[in-house]
OpenMM code with the backbone's topology and positions (N, CA, C; nanometers):
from openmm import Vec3, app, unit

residues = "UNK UNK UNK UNK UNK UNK UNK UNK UNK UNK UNK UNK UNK UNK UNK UNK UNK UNK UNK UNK UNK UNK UNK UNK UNK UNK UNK UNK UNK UNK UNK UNK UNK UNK UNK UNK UNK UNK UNK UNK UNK UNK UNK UNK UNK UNK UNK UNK UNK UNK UNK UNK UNK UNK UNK UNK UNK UNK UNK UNK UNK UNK UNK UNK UNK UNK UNK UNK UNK UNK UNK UNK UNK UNK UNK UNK UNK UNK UNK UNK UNK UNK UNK UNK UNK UNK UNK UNK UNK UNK UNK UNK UNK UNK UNK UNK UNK UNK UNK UNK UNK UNK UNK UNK UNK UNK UNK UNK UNK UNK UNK UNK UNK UNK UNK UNK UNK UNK UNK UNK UNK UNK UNK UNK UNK UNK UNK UNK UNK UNK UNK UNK UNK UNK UNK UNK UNK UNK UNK UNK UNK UNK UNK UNK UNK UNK UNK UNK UNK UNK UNK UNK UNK UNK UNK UNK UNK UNK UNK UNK UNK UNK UNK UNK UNK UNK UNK UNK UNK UNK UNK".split()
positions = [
    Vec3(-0.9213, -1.7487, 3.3504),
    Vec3(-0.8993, -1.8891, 3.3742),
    Vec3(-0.9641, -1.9267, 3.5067),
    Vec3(-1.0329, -2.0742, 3.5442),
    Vec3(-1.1350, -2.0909, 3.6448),
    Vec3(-1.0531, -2.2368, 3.6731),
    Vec3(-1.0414, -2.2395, 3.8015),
    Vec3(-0.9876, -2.3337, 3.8406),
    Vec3(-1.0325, -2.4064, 3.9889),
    Vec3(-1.0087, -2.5274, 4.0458),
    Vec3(-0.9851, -2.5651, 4.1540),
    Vec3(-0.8568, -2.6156, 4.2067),
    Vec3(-0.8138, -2.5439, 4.3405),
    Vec3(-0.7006, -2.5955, 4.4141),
    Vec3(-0.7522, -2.6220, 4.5409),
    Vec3(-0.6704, -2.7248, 4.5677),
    Vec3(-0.7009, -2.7748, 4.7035),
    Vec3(-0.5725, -2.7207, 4.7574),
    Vec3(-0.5356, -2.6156, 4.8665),
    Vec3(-0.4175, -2.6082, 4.9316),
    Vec3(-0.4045, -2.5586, 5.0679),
    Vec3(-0.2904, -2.5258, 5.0901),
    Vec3(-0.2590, -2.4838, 5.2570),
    Vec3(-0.1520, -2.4160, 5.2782),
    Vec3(-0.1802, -2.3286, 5.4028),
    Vec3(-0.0822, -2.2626, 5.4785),
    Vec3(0.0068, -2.2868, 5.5973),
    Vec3(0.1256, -2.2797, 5.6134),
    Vec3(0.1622, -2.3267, 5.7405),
    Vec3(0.3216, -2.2166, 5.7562),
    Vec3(0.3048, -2.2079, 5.8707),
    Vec3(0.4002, -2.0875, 5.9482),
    Vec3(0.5380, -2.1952, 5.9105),
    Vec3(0.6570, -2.1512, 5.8680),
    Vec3(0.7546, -2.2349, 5.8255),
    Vec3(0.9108, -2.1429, 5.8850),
    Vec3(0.9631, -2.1830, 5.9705),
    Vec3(1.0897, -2.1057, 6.0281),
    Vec3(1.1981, -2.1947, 5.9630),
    Vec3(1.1606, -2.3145, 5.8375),
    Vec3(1.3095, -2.3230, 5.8170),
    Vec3(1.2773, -2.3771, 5.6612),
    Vec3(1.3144, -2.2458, 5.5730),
    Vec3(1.3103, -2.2360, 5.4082),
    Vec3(1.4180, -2.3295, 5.3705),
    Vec3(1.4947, -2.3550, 5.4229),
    Vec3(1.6433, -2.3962, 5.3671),
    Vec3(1.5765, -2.5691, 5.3816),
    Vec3(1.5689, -2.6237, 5.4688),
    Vec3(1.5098, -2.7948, 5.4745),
    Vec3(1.3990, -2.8141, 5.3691),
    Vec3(1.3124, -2.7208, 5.3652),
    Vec3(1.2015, -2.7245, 5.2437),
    Vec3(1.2768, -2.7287, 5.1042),
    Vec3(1.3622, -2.6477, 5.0678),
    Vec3(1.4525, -2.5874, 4.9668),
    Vec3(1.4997, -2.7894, 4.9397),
    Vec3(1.5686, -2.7955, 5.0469),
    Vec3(1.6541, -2.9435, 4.9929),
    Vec3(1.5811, -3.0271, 4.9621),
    Vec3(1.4300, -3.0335, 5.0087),
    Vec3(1.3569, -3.1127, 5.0237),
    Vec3(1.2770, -3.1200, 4.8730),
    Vec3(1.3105, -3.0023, 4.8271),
    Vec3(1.2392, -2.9906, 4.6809),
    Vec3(1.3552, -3.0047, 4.5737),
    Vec3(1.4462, -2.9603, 4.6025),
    Vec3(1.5589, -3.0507, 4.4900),
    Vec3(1.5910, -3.1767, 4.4986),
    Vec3(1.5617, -3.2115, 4.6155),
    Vec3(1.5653, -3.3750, 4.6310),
    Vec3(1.4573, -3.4438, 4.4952),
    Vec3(1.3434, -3.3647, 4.4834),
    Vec3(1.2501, -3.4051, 4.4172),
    Vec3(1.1755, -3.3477, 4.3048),
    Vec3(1.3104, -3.2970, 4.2395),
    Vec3(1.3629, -3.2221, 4.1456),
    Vec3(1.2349, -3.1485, 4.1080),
    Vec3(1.2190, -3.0222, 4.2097),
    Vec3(1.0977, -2.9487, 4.1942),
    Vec3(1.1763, -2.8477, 4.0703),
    Vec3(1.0768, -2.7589, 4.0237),
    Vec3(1.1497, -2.7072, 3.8969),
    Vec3(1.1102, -2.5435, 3.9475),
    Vec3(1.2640, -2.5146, 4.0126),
    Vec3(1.2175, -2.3346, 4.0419),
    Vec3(1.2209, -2.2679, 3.8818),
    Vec3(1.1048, -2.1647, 3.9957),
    Vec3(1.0107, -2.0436, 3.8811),
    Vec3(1.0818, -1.9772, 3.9206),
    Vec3(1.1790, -1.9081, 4.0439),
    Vec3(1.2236, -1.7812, 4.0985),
    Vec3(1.1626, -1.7470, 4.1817),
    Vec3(1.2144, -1.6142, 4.2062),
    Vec3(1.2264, -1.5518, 4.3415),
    Vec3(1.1225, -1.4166, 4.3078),
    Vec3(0.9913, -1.3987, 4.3386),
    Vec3(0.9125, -1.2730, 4.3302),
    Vec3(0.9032, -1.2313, 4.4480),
    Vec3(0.9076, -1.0611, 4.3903),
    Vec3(0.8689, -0.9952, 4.5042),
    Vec3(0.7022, -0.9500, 4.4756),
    Vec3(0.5955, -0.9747, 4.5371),
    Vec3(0.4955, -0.9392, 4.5070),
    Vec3(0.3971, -0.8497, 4.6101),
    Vec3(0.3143, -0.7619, 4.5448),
    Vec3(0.2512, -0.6534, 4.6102),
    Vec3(0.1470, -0.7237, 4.5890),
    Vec3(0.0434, -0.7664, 4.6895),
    Vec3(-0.0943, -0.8138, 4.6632),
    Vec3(-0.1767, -0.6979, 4.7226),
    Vec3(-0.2686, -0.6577, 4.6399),
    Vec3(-0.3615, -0.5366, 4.7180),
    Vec3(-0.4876, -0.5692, 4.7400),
    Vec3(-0.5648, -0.5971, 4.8172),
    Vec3(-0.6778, -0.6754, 4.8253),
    Vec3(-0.7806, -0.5198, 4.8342),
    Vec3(-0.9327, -0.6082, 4.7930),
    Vec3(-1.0163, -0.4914, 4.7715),
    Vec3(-1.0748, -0.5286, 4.8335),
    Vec3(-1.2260, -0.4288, 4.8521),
    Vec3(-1.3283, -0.4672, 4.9616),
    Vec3(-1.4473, -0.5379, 4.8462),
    Vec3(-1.4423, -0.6414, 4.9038),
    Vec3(-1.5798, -0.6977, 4.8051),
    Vec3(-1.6842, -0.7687, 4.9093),
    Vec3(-1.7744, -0.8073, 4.8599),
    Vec3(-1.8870, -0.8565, 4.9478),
    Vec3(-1.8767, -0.9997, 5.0189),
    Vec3(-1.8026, -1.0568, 4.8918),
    Vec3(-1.7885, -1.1993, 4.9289),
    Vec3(-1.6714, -1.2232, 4.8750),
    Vec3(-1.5632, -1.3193, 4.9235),
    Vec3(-1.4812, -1.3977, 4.8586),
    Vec3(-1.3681, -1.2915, 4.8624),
    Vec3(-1.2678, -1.3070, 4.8085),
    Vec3(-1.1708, -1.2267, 4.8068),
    Vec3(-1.0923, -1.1742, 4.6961),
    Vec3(-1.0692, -1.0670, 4.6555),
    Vec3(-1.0047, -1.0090, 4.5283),
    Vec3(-0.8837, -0.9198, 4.5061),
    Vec3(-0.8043, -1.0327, 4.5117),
    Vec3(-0.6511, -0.9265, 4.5095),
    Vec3(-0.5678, -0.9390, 4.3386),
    Vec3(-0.5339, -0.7516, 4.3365),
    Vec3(-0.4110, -0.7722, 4.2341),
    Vec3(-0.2931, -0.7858, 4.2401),
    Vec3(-0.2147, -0.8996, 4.2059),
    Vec3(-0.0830, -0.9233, 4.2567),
    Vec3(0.0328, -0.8982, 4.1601),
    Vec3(0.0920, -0.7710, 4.1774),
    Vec3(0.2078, -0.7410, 4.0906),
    Vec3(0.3362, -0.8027, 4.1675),
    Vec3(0.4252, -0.8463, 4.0685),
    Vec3(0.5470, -0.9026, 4.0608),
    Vec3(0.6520, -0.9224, 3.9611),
    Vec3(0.7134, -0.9534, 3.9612),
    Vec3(0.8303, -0.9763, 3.8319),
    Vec3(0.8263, -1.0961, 3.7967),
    Vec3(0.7244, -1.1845, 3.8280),
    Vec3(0.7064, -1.3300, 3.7914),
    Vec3(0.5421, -1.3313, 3.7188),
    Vec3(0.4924, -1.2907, 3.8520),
    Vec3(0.3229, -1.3438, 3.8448),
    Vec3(0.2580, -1.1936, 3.8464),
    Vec3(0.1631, -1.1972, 3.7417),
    Vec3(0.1344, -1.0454, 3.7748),
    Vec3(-0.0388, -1.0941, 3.7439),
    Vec3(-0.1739, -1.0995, 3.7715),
    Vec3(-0.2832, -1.1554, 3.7809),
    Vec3(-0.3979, -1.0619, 3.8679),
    Vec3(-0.5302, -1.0413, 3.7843),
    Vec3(-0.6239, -0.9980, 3.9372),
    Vec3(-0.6985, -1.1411, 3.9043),
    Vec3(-0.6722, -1.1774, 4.0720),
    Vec3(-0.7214, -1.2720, 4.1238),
    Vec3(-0.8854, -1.2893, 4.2184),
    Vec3(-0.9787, -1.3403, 4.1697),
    Vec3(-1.0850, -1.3756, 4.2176),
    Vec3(-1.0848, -1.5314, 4.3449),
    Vec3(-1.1272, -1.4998, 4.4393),
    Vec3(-1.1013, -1.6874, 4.5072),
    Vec3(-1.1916, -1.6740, 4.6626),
    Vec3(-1.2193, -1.7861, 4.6511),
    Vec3(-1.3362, -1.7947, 4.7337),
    Vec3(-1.3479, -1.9377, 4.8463),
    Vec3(-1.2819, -1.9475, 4.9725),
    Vec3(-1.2572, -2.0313, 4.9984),
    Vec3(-1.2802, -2.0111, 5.1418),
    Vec3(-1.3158, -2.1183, 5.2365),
    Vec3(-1.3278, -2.1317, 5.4150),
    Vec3(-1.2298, -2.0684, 5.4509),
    Vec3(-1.2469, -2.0170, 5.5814),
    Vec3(-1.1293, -2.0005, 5.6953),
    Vec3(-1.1111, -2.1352, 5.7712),
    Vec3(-0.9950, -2.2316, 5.7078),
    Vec3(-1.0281, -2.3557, 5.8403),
    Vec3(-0.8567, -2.3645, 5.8534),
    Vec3(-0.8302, -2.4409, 5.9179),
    Vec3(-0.6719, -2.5111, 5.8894),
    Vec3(-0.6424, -2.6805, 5.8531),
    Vec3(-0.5141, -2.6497, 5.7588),
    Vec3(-0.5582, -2.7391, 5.6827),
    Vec3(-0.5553, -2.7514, 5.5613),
    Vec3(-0.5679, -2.8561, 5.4995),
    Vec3(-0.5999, -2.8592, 5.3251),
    Vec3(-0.7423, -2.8155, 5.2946),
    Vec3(-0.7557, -2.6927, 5.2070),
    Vec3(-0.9040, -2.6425, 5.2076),
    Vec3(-0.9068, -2.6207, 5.0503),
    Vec3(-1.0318, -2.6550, 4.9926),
    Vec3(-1.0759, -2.6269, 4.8376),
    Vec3(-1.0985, -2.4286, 4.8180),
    Vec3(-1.0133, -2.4328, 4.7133),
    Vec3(-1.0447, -2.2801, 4.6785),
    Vec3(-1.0962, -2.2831, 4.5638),
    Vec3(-1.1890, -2.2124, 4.5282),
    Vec3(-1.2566, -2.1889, 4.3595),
    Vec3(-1.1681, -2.0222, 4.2935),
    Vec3(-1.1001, -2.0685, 4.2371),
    Vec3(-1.0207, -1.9670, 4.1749),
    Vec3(-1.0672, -1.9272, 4.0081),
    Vec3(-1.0805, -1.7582, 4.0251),
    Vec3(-1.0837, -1.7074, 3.8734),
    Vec3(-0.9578, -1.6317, 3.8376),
    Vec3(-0.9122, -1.6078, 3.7911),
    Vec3(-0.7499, -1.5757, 3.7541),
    Vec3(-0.7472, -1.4667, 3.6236),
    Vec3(-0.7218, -1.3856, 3.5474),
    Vec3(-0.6762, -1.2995, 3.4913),
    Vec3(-0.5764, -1.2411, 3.5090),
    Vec3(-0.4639, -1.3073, 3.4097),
    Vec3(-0.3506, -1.2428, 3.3835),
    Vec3(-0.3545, -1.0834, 3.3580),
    Vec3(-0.2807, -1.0046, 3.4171),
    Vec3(-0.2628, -0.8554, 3.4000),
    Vec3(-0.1659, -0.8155, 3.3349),
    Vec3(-0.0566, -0.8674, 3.2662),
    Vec3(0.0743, -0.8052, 3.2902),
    Vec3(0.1150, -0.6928, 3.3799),
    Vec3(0.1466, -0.5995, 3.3846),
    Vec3(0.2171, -0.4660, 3.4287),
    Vec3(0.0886, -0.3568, 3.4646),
    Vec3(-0.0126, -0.4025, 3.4494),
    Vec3(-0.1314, -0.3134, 3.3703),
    Vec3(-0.1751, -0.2451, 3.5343),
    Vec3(-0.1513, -0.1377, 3.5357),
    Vec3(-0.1201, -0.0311, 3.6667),
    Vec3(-0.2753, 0.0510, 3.7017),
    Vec3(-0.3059, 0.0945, 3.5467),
    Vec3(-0.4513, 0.1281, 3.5312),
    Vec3(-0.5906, 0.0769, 3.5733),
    Vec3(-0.5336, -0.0710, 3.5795),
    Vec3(-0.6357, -0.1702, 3.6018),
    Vec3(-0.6437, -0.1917, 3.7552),
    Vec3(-0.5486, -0.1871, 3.8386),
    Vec3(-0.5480, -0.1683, 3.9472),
    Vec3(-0.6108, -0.0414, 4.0056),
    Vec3(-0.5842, 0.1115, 3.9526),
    Vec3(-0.6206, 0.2611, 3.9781),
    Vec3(-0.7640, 0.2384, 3.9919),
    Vec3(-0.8232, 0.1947, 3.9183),
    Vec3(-1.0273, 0.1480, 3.8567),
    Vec3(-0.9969, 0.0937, 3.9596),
    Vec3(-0.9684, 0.0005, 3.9691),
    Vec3(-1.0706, -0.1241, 4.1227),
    Vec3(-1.0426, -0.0506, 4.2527),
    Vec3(-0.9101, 0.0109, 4.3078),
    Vec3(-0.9000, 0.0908, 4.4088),
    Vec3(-0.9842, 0.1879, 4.4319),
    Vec3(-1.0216, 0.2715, 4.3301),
    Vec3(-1.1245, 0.4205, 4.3320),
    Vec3(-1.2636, 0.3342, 4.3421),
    Vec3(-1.3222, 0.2263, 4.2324),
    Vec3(-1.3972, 0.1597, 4.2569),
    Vec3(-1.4799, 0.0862, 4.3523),
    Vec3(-1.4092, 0.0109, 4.4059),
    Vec3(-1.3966, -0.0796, 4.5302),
    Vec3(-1.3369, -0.0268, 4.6461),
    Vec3(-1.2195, 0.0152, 4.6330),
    Vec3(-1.1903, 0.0325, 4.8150),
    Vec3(-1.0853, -0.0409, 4.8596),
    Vec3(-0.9596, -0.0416, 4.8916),
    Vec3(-0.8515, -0.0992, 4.9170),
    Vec3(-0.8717, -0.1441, 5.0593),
    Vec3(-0.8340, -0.2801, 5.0836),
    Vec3(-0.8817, -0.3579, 5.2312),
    Vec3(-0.7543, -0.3371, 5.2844),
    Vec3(-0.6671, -0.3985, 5.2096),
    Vec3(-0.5317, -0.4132, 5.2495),
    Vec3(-0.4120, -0.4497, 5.1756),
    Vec3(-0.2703, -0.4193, 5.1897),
    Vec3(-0.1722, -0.4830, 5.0720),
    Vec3(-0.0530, -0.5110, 5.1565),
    Vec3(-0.0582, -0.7059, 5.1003),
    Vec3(0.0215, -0.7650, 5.1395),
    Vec3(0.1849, -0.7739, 5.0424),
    Vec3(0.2834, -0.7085, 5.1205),
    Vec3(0.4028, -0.7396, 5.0504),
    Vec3(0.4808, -0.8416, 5.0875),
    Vec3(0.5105, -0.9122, 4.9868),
    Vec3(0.6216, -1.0725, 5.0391),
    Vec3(0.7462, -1.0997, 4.9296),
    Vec3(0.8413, -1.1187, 4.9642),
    Vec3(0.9010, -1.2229, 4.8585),
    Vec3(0.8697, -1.3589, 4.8716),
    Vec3(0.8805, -1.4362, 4.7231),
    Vec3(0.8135, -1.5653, 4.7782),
    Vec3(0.9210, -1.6301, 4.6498),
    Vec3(0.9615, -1.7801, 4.6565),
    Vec3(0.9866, -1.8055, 4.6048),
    Vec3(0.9105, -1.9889, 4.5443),
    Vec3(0.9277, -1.9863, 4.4189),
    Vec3(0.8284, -2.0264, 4.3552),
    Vec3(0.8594, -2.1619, 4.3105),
    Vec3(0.8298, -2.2862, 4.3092),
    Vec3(0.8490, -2.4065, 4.2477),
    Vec3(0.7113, -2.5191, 4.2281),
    Vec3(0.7711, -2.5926, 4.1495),
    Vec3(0.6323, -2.6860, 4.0563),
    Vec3(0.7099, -2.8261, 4.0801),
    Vec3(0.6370, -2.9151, 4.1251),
    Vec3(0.6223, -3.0625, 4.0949),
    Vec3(0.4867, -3.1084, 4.0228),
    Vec3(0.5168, -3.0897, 3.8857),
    Vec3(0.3937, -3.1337, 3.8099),
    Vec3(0.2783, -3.0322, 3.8036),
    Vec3(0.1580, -3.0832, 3.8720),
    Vec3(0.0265, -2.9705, 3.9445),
    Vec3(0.0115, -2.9277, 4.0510),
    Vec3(0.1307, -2.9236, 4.0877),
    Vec3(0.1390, -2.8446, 4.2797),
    Vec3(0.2955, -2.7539, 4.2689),
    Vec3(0.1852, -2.6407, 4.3257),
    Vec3(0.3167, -2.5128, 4.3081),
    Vec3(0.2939, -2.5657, 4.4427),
    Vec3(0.4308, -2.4603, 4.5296),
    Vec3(0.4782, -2.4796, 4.6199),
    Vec3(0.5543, -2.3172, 4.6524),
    Vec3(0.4997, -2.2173, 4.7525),
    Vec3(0.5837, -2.1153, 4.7707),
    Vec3(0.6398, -2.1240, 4.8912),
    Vec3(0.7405, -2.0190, 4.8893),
    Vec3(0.8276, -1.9989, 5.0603),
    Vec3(0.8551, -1.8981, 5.0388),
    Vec3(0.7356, -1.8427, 5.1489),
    Vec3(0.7007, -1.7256, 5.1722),
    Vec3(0.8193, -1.6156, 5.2960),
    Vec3(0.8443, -1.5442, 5.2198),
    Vec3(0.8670, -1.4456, 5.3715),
    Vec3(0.7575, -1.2889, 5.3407),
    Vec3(0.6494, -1.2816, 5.4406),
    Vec3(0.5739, -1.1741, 5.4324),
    Vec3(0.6278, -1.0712, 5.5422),
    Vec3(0.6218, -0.9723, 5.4434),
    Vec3(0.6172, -0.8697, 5.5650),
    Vec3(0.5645, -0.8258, 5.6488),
    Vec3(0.6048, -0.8455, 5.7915),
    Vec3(0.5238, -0.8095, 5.9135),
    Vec3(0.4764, -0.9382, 5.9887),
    Vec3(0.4566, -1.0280, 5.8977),
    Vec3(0.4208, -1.1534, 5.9360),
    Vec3(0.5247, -1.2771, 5.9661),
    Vec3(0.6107, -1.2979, 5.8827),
    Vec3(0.6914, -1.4098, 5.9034),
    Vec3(0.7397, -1.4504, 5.7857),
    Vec3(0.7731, -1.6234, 5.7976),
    Vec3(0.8202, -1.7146, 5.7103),
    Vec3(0.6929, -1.8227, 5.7063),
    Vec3(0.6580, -1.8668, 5.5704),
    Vec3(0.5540, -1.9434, 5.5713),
    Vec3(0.5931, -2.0624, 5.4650),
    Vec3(0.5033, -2.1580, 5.4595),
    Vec3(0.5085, -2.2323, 5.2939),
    Vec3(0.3859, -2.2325, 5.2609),
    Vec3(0.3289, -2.2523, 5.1698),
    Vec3(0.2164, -2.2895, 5.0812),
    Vec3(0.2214, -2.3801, 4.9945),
    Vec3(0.1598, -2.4862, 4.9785),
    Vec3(0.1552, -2.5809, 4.9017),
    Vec3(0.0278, -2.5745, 4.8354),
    Vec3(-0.0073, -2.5482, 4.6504),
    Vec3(-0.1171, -2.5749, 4.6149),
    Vec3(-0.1175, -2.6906, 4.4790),
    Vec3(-0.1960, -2.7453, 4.4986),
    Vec3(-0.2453, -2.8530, 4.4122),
    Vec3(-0.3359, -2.7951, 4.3324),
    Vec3(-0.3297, -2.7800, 4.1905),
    Vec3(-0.4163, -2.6874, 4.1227),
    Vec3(-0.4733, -2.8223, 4.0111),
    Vec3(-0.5828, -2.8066, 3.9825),
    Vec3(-0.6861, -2.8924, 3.9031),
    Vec3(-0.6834, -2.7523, 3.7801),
    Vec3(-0.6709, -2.7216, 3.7000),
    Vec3(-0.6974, -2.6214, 3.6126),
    Vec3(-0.7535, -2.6631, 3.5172),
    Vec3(-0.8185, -2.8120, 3.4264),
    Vec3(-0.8963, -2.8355, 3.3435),
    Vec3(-0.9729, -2.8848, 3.4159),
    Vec3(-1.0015, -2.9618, 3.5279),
    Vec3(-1.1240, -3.0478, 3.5972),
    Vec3(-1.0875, -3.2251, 3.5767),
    Vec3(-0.9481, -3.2605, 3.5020),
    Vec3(-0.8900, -3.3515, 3.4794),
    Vec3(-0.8768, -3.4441, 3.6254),
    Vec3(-0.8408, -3.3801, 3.7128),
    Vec3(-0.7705, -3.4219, 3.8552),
    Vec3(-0.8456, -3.4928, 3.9421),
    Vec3(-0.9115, -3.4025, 3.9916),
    Vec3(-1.0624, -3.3758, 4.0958),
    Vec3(-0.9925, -3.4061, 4.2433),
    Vec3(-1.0882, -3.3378, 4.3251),
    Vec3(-1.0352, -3.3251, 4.4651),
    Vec3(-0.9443, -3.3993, 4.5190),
    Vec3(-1.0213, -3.5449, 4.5073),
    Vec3(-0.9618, -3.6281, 4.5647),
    Vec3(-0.8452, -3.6398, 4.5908),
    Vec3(-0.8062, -3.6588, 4.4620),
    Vec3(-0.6431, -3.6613, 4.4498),
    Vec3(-0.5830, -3.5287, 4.4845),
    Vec3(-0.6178, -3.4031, 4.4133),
    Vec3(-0.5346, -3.2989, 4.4705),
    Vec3(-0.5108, -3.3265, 4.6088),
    Vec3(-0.6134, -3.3167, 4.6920),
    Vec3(-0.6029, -3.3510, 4.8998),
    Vec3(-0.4721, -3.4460, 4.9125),
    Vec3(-0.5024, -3.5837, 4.8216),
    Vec3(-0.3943, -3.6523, 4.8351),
    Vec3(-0.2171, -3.6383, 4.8548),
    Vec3(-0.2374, -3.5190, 4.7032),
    Vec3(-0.1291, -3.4557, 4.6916),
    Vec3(-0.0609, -3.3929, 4.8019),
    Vec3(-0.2139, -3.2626, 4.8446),
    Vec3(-0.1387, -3.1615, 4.9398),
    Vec3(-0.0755, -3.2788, 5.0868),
    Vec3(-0.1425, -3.4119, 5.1013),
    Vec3(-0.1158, -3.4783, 5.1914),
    Vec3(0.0350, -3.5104, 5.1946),
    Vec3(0.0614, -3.5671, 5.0879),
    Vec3(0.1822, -3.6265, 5.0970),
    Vec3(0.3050, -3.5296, 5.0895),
    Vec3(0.2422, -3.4152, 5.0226),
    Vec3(0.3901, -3.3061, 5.1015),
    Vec3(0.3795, -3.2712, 5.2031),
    Vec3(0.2512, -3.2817, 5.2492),
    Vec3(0.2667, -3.2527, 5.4112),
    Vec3(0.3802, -3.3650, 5.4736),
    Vec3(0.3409, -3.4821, 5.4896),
    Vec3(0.3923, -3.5776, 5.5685),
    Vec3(0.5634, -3.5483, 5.5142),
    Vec3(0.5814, -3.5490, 5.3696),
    Vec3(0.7507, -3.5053, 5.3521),
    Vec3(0.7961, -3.4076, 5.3736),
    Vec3(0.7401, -3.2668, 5.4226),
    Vec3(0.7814, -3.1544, 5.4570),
    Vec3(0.7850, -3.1571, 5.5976),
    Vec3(0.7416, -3.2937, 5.6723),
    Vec3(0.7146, -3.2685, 5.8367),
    Vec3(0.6213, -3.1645, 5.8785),
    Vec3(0.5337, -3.1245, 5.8295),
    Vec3(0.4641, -2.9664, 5.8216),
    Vec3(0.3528, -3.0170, 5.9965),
    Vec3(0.3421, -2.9836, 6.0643),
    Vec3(0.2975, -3.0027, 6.1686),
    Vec3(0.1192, -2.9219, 6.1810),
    Vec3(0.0016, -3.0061, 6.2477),
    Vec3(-0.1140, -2.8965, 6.2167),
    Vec3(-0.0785, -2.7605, 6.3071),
    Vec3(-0.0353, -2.8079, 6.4218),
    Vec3(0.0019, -2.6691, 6.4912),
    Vec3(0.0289, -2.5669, 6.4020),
    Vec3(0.0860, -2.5800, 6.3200),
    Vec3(0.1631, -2.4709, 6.2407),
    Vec3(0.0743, -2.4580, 6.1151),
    Vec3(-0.0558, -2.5225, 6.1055),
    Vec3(-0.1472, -2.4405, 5.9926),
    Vec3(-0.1720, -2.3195, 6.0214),
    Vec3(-0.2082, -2.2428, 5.9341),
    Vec3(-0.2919, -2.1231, 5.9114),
    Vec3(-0.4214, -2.0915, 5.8652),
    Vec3(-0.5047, -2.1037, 5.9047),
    Vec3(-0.6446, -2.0868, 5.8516),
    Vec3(-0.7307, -1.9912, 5.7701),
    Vec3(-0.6322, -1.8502, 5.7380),
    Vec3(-0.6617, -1.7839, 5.6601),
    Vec3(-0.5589, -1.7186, 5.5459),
    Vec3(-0.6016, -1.6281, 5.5065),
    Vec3(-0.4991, -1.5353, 5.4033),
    Vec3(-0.4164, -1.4783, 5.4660),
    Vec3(-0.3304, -1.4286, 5.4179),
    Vec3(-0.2011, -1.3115, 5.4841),
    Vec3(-0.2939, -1.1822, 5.4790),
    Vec3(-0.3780, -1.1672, 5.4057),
    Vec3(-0.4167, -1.0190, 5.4062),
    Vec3(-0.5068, -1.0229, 5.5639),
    Vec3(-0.5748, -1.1054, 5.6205),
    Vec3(-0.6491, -1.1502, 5.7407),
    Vec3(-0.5479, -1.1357, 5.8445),
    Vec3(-0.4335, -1.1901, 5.8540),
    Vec3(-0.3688, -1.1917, 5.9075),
    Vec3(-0.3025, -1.0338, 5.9305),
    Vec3(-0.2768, -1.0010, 5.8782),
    Vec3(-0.2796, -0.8433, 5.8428),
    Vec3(-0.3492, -0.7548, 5.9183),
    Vec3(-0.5038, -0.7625, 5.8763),
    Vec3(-0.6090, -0.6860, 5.9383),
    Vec3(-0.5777, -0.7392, 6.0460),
    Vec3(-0.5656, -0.8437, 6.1072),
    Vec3(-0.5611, -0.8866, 6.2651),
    Vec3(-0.4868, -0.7933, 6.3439),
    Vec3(-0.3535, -0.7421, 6.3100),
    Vec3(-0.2965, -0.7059, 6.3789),
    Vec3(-0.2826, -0.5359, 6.4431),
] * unit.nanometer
topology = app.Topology()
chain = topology.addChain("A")
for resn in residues:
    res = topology.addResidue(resn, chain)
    for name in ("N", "CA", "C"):
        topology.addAtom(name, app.Element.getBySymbol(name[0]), res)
């Protein structure tokens, strides 16, 4: 599956105001995953498999380091459980790094929304606006990620400009 999302990161120390803030607006929780993302070494762009008890996918995505609402070009393949498929790309490719988080998961319409706690790193949110037929187009997604910004109070100070796995290697 090939998609565009327009979304963002931001350092978040209080899950519980976000939480009210999305039943206020009767976001529709997916649950609570715990997910192992293992990122590989590739040339360009970034390629992680993300096992979980929700979302299980090897993910292709290719997007700036900025802060902010930023366009990602996403390729997606569902994995189920598939353990093998991970063993090949590790021996293959080369393991960069693996990010573990619980995250918990909700939808208003075409914008998921996680709240993140990563390990080693913190408490975060993510807000993505996903275009998945080409129906949408930027515009509006940006719009989107805008206006949960302004209702989440999400401050730029508190963007993030890259992946958790970056964040990771940083340290």
């Amino acid at each position: 599956m090939k998609h565009i999302n327009i979304e963002l990161k931001a350092k978040c120390d209080n899950h519980e105001r976000l939480r009210e803030i999305l039943q206020t607006e009767k976001a529709d929780f997916k649950g609570l995953d715990h997910q192992i993302d293992t990122y590989f070494k590739v040339n360009f762009g970034r390629l992680k498999m993300r096992e979980g008890n929700i979302e299980n996918a090897l993910i292709f995505y290719d997007r700036e380091n900025c802060a902010g609402p930023k366009k990602s070009k996403i390729l997606m393949y569902e994995t189920g459980h598939d353990k093998g498929l991970k063993d090949i790309l590790a021996k293959a490719l080369g393991v960069l790094v693996v990010v573990d988080k619980k995250r918990e998961i909700y939808f208003i319409d075409n914008v998921k929304f996680h709240l993140d706690n990563v390990e080693g790193l913190g408490s975060f949110v993510e807000i993505e606006a996903i275009d998945s037929d080409g129906s949408i187009g930027e515009v509006k997604l940006l719009k989107q990620c805008e206006t949960y910004l302004d209702l989440f109070g999400i401050s730029p100070k508190d963007f993030i400009s890259c992946s958790y796995s970056d964040l990771i290697l940083k340290q």
